[in-house]
C-alpha positions as CSV (number, residue, x, y, z in Angstrom):
1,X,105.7,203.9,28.3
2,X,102.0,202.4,28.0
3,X,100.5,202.2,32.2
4,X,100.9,198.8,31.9
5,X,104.2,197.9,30.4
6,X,105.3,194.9,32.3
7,X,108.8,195.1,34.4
8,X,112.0,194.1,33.9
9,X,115.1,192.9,36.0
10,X,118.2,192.6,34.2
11,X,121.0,190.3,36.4
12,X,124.3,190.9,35.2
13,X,127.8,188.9,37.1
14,X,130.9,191.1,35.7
15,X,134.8,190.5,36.2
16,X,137.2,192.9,35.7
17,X,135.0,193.0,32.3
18,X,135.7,196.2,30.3
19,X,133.1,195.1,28.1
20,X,130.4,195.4,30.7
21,X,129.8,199.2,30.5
22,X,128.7,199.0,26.9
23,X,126.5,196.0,27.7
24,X,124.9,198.4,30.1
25,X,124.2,201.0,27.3
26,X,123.6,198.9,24.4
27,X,120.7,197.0,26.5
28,X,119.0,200.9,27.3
29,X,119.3,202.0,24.2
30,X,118.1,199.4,22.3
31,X,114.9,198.5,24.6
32,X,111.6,199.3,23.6
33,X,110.8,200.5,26.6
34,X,113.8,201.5,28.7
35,X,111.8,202.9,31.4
36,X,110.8,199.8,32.4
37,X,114.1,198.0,33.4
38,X,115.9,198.2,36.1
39,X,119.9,196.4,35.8
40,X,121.5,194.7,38.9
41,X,125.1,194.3,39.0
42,X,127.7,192.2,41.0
43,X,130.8,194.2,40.5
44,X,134.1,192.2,40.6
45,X,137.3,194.4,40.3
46,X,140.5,196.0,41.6
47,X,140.0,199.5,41.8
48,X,143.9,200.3,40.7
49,X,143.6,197.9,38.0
50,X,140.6,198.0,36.5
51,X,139.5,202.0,35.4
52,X,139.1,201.1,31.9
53,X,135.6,198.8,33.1
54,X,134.3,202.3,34.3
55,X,134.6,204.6,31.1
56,X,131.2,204.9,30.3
57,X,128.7,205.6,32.8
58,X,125.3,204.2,32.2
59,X,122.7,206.2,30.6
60,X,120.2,205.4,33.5
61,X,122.4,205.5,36.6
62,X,118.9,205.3,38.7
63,X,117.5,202.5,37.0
64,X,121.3,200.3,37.4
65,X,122.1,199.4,41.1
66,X,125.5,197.7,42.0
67,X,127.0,195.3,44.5
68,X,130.9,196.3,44.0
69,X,133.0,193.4,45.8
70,X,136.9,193.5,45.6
71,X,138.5,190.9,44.3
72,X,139.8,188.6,47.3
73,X,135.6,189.1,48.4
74,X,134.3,187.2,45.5
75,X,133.6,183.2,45.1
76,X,133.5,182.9,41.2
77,X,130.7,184.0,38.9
78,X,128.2,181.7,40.9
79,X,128.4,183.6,44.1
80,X,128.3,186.7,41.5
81,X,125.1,185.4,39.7
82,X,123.6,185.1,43.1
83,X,124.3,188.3,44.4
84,X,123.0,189.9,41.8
85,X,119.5,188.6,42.7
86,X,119.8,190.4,45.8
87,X,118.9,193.5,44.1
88,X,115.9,191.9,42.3
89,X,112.6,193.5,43.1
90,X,109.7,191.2,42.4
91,X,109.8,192.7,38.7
92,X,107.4,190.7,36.4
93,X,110.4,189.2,34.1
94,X,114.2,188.5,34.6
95,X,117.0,188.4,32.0
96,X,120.3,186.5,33.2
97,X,123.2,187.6,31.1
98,X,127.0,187.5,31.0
99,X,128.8,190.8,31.1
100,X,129.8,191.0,27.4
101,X,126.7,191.2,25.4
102,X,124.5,193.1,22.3
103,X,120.9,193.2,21.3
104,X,118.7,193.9,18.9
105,X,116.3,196.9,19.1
106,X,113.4,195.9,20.4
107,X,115.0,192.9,22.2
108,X,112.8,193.7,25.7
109,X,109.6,193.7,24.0
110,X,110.8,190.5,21.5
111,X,111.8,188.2,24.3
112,X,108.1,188.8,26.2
113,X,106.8,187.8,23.1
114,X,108.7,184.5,22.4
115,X,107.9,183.6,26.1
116,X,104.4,184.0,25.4
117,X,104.5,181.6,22.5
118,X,105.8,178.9,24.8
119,X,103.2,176.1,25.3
120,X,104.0,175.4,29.1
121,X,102.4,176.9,32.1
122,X,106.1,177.5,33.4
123,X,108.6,178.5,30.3
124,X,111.8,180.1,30.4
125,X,113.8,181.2,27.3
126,X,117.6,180.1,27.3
127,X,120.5,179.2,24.2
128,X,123.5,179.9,23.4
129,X,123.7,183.2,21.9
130,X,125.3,183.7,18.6
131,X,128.6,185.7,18.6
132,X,129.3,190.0,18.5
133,X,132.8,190.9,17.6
134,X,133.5,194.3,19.7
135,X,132.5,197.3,19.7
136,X,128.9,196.4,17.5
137,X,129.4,194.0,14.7
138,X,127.1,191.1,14.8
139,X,127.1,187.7,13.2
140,X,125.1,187.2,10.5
141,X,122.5,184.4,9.2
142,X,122.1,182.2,12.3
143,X,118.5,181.9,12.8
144,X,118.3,180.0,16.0
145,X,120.3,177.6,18.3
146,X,119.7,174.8,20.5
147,X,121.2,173.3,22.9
148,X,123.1,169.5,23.0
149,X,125.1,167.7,25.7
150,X,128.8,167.2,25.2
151,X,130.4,163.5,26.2
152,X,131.6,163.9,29.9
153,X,134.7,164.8,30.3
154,X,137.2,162.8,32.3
155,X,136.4,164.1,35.4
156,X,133.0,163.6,35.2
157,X,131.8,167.5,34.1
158,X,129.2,168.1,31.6
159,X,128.5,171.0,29.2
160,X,126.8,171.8,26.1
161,X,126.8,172.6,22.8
162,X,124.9,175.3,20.6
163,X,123.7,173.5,17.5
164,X,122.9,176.7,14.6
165,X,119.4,175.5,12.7
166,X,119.7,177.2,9.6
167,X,115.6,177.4,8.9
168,X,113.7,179.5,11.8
169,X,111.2,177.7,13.4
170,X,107.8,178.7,13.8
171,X,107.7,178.3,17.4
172,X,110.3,178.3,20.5
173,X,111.5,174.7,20.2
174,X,111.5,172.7,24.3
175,X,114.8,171.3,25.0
176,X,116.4,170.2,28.1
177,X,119.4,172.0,28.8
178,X,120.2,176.4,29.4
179,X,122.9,178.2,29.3
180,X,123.7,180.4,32.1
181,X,124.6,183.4,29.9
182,X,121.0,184.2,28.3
183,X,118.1,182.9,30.8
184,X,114.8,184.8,30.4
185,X,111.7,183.9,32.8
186,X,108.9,185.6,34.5
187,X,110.2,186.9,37.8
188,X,108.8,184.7,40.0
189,X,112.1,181.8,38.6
190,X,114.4,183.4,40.9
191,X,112.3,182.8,44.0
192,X,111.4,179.3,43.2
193,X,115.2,178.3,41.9
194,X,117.2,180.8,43.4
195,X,121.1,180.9,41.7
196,X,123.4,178.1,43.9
197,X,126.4,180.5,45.0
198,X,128.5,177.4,46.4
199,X,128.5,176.4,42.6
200,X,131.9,177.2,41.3
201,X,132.0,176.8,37.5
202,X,131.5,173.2,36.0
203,X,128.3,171.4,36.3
204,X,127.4,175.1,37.0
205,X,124.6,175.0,34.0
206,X,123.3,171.6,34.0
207,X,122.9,171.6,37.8
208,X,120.7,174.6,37.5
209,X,118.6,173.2,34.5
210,X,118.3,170.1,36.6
211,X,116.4,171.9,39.8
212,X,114.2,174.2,36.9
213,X,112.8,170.9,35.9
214,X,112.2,169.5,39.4
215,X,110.4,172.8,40.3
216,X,108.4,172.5,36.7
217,X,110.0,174.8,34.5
218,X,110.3,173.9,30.9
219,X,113.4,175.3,28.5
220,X,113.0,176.8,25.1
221,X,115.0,178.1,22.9
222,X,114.1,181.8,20.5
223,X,113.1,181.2,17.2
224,X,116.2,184.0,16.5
225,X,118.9,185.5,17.8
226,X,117.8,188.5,20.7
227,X,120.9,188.8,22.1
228,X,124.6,188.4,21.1
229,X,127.6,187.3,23.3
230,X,131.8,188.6,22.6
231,X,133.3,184.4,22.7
232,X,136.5,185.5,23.5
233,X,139.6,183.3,22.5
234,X,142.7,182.3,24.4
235,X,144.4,183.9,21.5
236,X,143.6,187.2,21.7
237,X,146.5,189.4,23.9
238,X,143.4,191.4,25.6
239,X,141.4,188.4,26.8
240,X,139.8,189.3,29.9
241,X,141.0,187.8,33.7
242,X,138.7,185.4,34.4
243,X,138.4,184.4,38.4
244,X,140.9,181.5,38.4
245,X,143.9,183.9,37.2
246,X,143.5,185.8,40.5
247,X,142.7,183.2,42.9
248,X,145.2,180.6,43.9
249,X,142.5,178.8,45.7
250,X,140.4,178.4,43.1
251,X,141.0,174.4,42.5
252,X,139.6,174.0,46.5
253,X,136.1,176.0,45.2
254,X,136.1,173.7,41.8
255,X,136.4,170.8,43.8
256,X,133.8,171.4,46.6
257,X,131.0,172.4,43.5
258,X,132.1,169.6,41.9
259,X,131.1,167.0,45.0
260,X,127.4,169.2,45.6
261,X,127.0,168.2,42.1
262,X,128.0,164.8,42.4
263,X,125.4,164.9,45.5
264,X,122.4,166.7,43.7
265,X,122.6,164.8,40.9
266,X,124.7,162.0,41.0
267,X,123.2,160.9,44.4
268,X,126.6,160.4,46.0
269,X,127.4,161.4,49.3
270,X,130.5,164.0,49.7
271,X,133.7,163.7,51.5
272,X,133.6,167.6,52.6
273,X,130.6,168.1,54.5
274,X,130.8,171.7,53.4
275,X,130.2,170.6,50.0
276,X,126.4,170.5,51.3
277,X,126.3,174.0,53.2
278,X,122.9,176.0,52.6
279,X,122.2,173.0,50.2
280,X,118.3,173.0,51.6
281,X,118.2,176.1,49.8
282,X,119.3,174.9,46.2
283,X,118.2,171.5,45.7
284,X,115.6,169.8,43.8
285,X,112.3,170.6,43.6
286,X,109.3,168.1,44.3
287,X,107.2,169.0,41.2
288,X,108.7,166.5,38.8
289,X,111.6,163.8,39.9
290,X,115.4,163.7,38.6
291,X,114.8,160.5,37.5
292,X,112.1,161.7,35.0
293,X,114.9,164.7,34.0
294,X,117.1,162.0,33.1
295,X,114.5,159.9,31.0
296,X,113.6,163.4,29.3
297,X,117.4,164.6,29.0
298,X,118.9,161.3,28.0
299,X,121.6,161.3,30.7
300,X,122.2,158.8,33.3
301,X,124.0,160.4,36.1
302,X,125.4,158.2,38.5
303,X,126.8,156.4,35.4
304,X,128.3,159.4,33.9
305,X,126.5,159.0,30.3
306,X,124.8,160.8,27.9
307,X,123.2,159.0,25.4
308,X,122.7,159.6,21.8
309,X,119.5,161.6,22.7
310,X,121.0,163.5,24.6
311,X,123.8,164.0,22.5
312,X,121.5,164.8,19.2
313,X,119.3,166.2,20.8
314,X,116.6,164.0,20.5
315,X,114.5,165.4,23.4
316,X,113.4,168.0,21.1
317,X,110.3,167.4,18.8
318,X,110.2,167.7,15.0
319,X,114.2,169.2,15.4
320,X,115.3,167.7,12.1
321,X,113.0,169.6,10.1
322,X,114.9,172.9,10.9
323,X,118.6,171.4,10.2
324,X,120.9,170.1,8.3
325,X,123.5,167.5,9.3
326,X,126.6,168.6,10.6
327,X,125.7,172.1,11.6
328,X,127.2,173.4,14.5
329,X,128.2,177.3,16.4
């Protein structure tokens, strides 16, 4: 490794994911420059129930450190995205991932170097990745995704959509939105917008794009796909548990992250004060305003809309000369 190979912290929340070792192995094997990344992980699983997560061991058990929490410890993949960063190091980048991922080779040297294209003082990389199909098969001709809002939903949640551009751009393209699952940023993002762990699951993404921009981060998305994510399907029989099969509970977590978003954003006061705890930790930022993230992002808040820029994604400059209409992930 060169004397002055940047470092590398790679945050990874994983629930009773099987897929997570080979996420572990596939990301070593295929960096540039392994010896320069160091993995934290927030373990969620039940020791009797779960061996088959713990097959392979990684191929750099001193460069991987874990947080293993038993299941009736954990708070949903929130609390485990922030726990994770207790094990970061002041490395000079961070990659956020989900636990059931593939790269390319290369892909730690490739993502410095689509940062570094970004014309912002403060960029981070995020997208939906395009799909993997266990154990390594990859999908094929998707140059590069961005990132749309979705209507919101009756209860007044918001999410996203990955929009596939079938010609590559030249440059990572600014949007608006992430998506927790792929976040790349110099290391310093996780002091100034530390993960929210009283965030349960919805709003989970937009709240967190929200504070990025009130801090002065700007979002871009790759040029081409880096890494790949496993979309699993309610169909298949070995879908992984996700947190709300285990925890009865798990309505009274939604619920609470659901009225800290309606207070961050929505500017409405809750009815559980412990919607709010540690909020002074996770809140805006003073370096741009929420009101100027809505103006960029198209979305009025307190009115629970998302206009047509939003929706198209018109926040994005010269976007239409990279698709065509009606394609979608």
């Amino acid at each position: 490794m060169p004397e002055h190979t940047p470092s590398l912290f790679v945050q990874i929340a994983s629930y009773r994911d099987t897929e997570c070792q080979w996420t572990v192995k596939d990301l070593f094997e295929k960096a540039a420059f392994p010896d320069r990344i160091t993995v934290g992980i927030c373990w969620q699983y039940d020791p009797a129930r779960d061996r088959a997560c713990f097959v392979q061991p990684s191929p750099r058990p001193k460069q991987t450190r874990v947080i293993a929490v038993s299941l009736e410890e954990t708070d949903g993949v929130c609390w485990a995205r922030a726990k994770t960063q207790e094990l970061f190091e002041d490395q000079d980048y961070v990659l956020m991932i989900d636990s059931h991922m593939r790269f390319i080779h290369g892909w730690d040297s490739a993502l410095i170097e689509e940062l570094s294209r970004c014309n912002s003082a403060k960029p981070f990389l995020s997208t939906y990745p395009p799909s993997y199909v266990p154990p390594h098969e990859l999908q094929k001709d998707c140059p590069a995704i961005v990132l749309r809002a979705k209507p919101f939903t009756e209860y007044g949640d918001i999410r996203f959509d990955g929009e596939v551009l079938p010609l590559q751009p030249e440059r990572p393209l600014r949007g608006a939105f992430l998506a927790a699952g792929l976040l790349f940023a110099a290391g310093r993002f996780v002091r100034e917008v530390p993960y929210d762990p009283f965030m349960y699951f919805d709003n989970e993404e937009v709240t967190l794009a929200a504070r990025a921009f009130t801090y002065g981060w700007d979002v871009y998305s790759p040029t081409r796909p880096l890494v790949y994510h496993y979309y699993y399907t309610k169909e298949e029989p070995m879908r992984r548990a996700l947190h709300w099969d285990d925890h009865r509970d798990w309505e009274v977590l939604r619920d609470l992250s659901r009225e800290r978003y309606a207070y961050l954003l929505c500017r409405e006061e809750p009815g559980n004060p412990y919607a709010l705890t540690n909020i002074e930790h996770y809140g805006l930022g003073s370096a741009r305003s929420l009101e100027e993230f809505e103006y960029f992002c198209g979305i009025d808040f307190r009115k629970r809309q998302a206009s047509e820029k939003a929706l198209h994604s018109g926040f994005i400059n010269g976007l239409d000369r990279y698709r065509v209409a009606g394609a979608t992930k």
